[in-house]
Structure formats: structure tokens, C-alpha cells
VOTISE-440347 format. One line per 3 residues: number of its first residue (from 1); for each residue x, y, z of C-alpha. Coordinates in steps of 0.02 Angstrom, whole numbers, plus 50000, padded with zeros to 5 digits. Example, Ala and Ser with C-alpha at 12.3 -4.5 7.8 and 13.67 -1.06 7.14 Angstrom:
1> 50615:49775:50390; 50684:49947:50357
END
This chain:
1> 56213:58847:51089; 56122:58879:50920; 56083:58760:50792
4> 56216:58836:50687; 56350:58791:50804; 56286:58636:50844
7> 56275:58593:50639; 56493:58638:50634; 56519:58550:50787
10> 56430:58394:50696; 56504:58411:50537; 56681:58436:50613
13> 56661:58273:50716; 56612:58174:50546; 56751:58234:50464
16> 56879:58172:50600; 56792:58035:50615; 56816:57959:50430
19> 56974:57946:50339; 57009:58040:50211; 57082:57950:50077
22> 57115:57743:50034; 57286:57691:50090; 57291:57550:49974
25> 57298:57419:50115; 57232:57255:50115; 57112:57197:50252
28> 57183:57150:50418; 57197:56960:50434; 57215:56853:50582
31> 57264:56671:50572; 57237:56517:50685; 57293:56339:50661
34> 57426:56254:50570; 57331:56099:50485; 57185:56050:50410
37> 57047:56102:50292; 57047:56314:50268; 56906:56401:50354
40> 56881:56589:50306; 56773:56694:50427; 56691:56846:50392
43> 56601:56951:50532; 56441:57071:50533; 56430:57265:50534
46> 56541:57316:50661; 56599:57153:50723; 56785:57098:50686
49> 56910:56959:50693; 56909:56966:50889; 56712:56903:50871
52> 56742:56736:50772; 56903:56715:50870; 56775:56716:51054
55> 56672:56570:50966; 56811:56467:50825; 56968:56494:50897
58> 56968:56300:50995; 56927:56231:50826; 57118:56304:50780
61> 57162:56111:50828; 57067:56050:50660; 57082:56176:50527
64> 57178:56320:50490; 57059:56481:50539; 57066:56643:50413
67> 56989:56775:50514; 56933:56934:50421; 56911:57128:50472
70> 56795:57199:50319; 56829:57363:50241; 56792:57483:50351
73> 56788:57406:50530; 56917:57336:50654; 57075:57369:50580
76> 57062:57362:50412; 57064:57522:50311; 56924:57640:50327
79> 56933:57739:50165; 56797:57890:50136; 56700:57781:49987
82> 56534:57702:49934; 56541:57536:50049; 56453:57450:49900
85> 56442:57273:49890; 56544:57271:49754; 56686:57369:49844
88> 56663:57245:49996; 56690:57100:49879; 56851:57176:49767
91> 56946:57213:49943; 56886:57022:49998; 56962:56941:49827
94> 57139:57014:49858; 57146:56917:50026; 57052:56751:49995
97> 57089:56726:49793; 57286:56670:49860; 57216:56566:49980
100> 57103:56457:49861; 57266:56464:49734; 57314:56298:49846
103> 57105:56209:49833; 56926:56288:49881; 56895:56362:50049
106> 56730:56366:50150; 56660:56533:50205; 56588:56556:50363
109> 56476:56736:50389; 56397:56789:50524; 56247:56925:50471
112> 56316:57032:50346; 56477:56907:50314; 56355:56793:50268
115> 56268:56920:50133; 56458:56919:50063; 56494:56754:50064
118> 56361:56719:49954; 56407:56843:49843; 56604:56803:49843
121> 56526:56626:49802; 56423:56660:49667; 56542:56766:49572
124> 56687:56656:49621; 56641:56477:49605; 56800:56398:49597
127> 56873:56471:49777; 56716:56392:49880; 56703:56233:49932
130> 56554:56270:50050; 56448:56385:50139; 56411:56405:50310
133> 56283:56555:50334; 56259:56600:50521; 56114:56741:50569
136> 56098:56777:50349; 55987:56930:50344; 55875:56866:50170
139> 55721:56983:50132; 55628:56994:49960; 55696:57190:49939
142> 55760:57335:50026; 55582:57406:50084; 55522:57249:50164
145> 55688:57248:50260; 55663:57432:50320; 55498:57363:50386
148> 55564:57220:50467; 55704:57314:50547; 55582:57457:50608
151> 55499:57333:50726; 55664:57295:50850; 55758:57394:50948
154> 55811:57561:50861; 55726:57507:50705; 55681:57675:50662
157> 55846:57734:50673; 55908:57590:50574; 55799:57630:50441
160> 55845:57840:50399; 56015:57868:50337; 56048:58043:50406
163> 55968:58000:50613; 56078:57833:50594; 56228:57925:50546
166> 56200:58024:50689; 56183:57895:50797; 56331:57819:50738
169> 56450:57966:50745; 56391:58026:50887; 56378:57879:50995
172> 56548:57826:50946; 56624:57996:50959; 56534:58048:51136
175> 56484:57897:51222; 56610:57749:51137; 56718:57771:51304
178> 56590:57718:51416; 56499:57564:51300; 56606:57428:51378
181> 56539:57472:51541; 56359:57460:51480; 56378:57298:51389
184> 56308:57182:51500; 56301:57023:51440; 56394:57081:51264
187> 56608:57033:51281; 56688:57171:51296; 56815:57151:51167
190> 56634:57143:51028; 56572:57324:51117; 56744:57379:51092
193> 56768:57353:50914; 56599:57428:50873; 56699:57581:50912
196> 56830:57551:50772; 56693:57591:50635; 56664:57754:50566
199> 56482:57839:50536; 56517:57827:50345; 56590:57665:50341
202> 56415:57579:50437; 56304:57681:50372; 56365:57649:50184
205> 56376:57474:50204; 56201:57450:50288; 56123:57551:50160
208> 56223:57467:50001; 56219:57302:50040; 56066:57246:50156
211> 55962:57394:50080; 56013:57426:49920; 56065:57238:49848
214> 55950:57086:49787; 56050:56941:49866; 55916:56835:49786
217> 56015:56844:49612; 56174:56762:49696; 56077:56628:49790
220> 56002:56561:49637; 56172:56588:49554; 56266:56486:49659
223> 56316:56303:49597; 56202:56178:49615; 56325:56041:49713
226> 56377:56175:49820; 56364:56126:50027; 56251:56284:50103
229> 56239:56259:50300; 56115:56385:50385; 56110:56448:50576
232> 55988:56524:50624; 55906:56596:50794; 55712:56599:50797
235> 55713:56754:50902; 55820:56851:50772; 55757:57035:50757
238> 55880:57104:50624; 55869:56928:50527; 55700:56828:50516
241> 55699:56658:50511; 55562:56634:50382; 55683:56711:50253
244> 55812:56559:50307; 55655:56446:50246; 55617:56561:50095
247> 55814:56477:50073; 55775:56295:50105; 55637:56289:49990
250> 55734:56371:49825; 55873:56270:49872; 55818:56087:49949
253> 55984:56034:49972; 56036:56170:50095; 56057:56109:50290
256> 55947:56211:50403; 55978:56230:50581; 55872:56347:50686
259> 55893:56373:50886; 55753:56403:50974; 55754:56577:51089
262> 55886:56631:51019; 55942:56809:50915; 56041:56880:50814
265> 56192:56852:50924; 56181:56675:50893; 56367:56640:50891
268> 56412:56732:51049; 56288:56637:51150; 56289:56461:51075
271> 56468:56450:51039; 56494:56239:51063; 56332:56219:50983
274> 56404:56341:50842; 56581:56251:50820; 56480:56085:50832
277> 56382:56143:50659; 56544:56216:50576; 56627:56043:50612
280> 56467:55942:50549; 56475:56039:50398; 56661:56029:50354
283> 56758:55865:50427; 56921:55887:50486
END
């Protein structure tokens, strides 16, 4: 087959593969528990509701549990767009701004959820009540995250747009079926939903808001009295640890927690020790 098949056959696949227009939808929401203080949860490129519901769901006893698919993953909308952080944080307002109508909420990201809950909280003061930051990806600027990302696994894919769109879209489009099989360790339902993303929607977001956005601004924007809890694996190869103490020492108040041996999965493989810290940091 020549290259100029090969290019259609590409192209055709990316076009299936995103949608083509915004439906106007809000982002899919799943809720757990009937009582107690409101805990929002936002998960990380590619990740969905079904990968805070493996870890929080027995806290559903304690506190009501907002569980949130971000634009374009799980089964929220996946409009063709710029996944900008801006974009990422007008389709989160819809869905928490009427839930902090009733008092503040406390966020709860894992990787980039946690890059957005700092944002959401910096720009909306009034509808946090804390922060819990789990796996927070923090570098100085986009190039010294391209060269701390080119050191894992894949890192040179990670770090060129057009290979990791390929990798994405083809991957998902070729192979997807047979992930679950190769998970290993991984839950199924988490290899699954990497599935449910698009090419544009991951590569977008990765490059807009890891690559492209100073989350330095919102940290130092974020109110002073404002609870900041931070989880953190020492192991972590897409998020290093020294940028969690970069955190500590701008912010002295913030609660630091770091778990020897372990990655960037953090929640899937500590989950008591995980619900443990989310309890610490907001009583029932």
C-alpha cells in the first residue's frame, strides 16, 4: 500500500473518530451519597467517573460524591474544538456553579483534574471550600515539562503533537478492542474508558493545558485561608514530586502527603490510604 493510501486511510479514521460539531450538552455527572459535606471529583486525561468511583465510592456513607466526565472523555460530549483550559473550565462552571448555589464544595483532581481544580478555584473563589490535589502535574513551563515527560515511558511520543495523535487514533481505533486484555494490573473498567477519548480531544487538552498553561498564576492566586491537601507518589513519572514541594514552599500552609514507591496511579493502588487523606482533609 503506498503512502498515499495509507495518508486517506489515516485521515478518514480521524475524522470518524472526532465529532463533528458541539451538541450543547453538559458533562455527564454521576452521583453517590445522600448526606454530608459535597465532594466534587474530577479525573485525569482519559480517566472518567468510573476511576474515582473504584477508589471514593465507600466514602458515599459520609458525603455526597459529584463525579465528573471532562469535556471530551467518558461520556461527556466530545466536540471538534480547542480543549483549552479555558473551554475545560466554562463546561465545568455549568455543572458545579448550581452545586455551590447551596455553600462551597471541595474539589478533588487526580493529574490533570487537579490542574483544573486549581484553576476553577482561583477564578471562582466563592464555590471552593478546599482543595485536595492528588498526582498535580506542577512544572515551571511547558518546555521543562516536555523534558520531564520525555524521560518515562512513551515520553517521546508524549511530547510531538502529530506522532501522539497518531498514537492516539490509531491505538484506539486498531488496537482499543484488545487493551483490556493487556491491562494487567490496570481495572479494566480505567483501560476501557481510555477508549472513549478521541485523538483530538487528548491531544488538545495535553497540549493546552499541561503544555501550553502557567498554572503558577492560579496557585499564587488562590485565597490565602484556602485548605490545599497534596498526594503525591515519589515514583511519579508524568508528575514529579519536587514540583509538589516547589508547592509547599510558596504556600506553607498546604498539607503534603507523599507515598513512597508509588506513581502516577496513586489512587488506583492506595485507595484506603487515599479515602483516609480525603476524609482527614474534609470531616464528615
Amino acid at each position: 500500500m503506498g503512502t498515499g493510501a495509507v495518508a486517506v486511510g489515516i485521515a478518514a479514521l480521524a475524522i470518524v473518530d472526532a465529532d463533528g460539531a458541539d451538541t450543547g450538552r453538559p458533562l455527564f455527572v454521576r452521583r453517590l451519597g445522600d448526606s454530608g459535606p459535597l465532594l466534587v471529583f474530577l479525573p485525569g486525561i482519559g480517566a472518567t467517573t468510573r476511576f474515582w468511583e473504584l477508589v471514593v465510592a465507600p466514602l458515599a456513607d459520609r458525603y455526597r460524591l459529584v463525579l465528573i466526565d471532562l469535556l471530551g472523555f467518558g461520556r461527556s460530549p466530545k466536540p471538534w474544538t480547542t480543549y483549552s483550559v479555558d473551554r475545560h473550565l466554562a463546561e465545568l462552571e455549568r455543572v458545579i456553579a448550581p452545586l455551590a448555589a447551596d455553600g462551597p464544595v471541595t474539589l478533588v483532581g487526580h493529574s490533570l483534574g487537579a490542574r483544573l481544580a486549581v484553576t476553577y478555584a482561583a477564578r471562582n473563589p466563592t464555590h471552593v471550600r478546599g482543595l485536595v490535589l492528588v498526582s498535580l502535574p506542577y512544572f515551571t513551563g511547558g518546555e521543562e515539562a516536555k523534558r520531564f515527560l520525555r524521560q518515562g515511558d512513551s515520553g517521546w511520543v508524549r511530547t510531538h503533537l502529530v506522532p501522539l495523535a497518531l498514537w492516539c487514533l490509531l491505538g484506539r481505533r486498531l488496537l482499543g478492542w484488545a487493551a483490556p486484555m493487556m491491562a494487567g494490573d490496570v481495572p479494566r473498567e480505567v483501560v476501557e474508558d481510555m477508549n472513549q477519548m478521541t485523538w483530538r480531544s487528548s491531544t488538545s487538552t495535553l497540549w493546552e493545558a499541561i503544555y501550553r498553561y502557567d498554572l503558577s498564576v492560579d496557585l499564587r492566586r488562590l485565597r490565602a485561608n484556602l485548605p490545599v491537601t497534596l498526594l503525591h507518589g515519589d515514583q511519579d513519572q508524568s508528575a514529579p514530586v519536587s514540583g509538589v514541594w516547589d508547592i509547599s514552599r510558596q504556600r506553607p500552609s498546604a498539607i503534603v502527603r507523599v507515598r513512597e514507591g508509588e506513581g502516577h496511579a496513586l489512587p488506583l493502588n492506595q485507595r484506603e490510604w487515599v479515602r483516609e487523606q480525603i476524609g482527614g482533609a474534609v470531616p464528615a
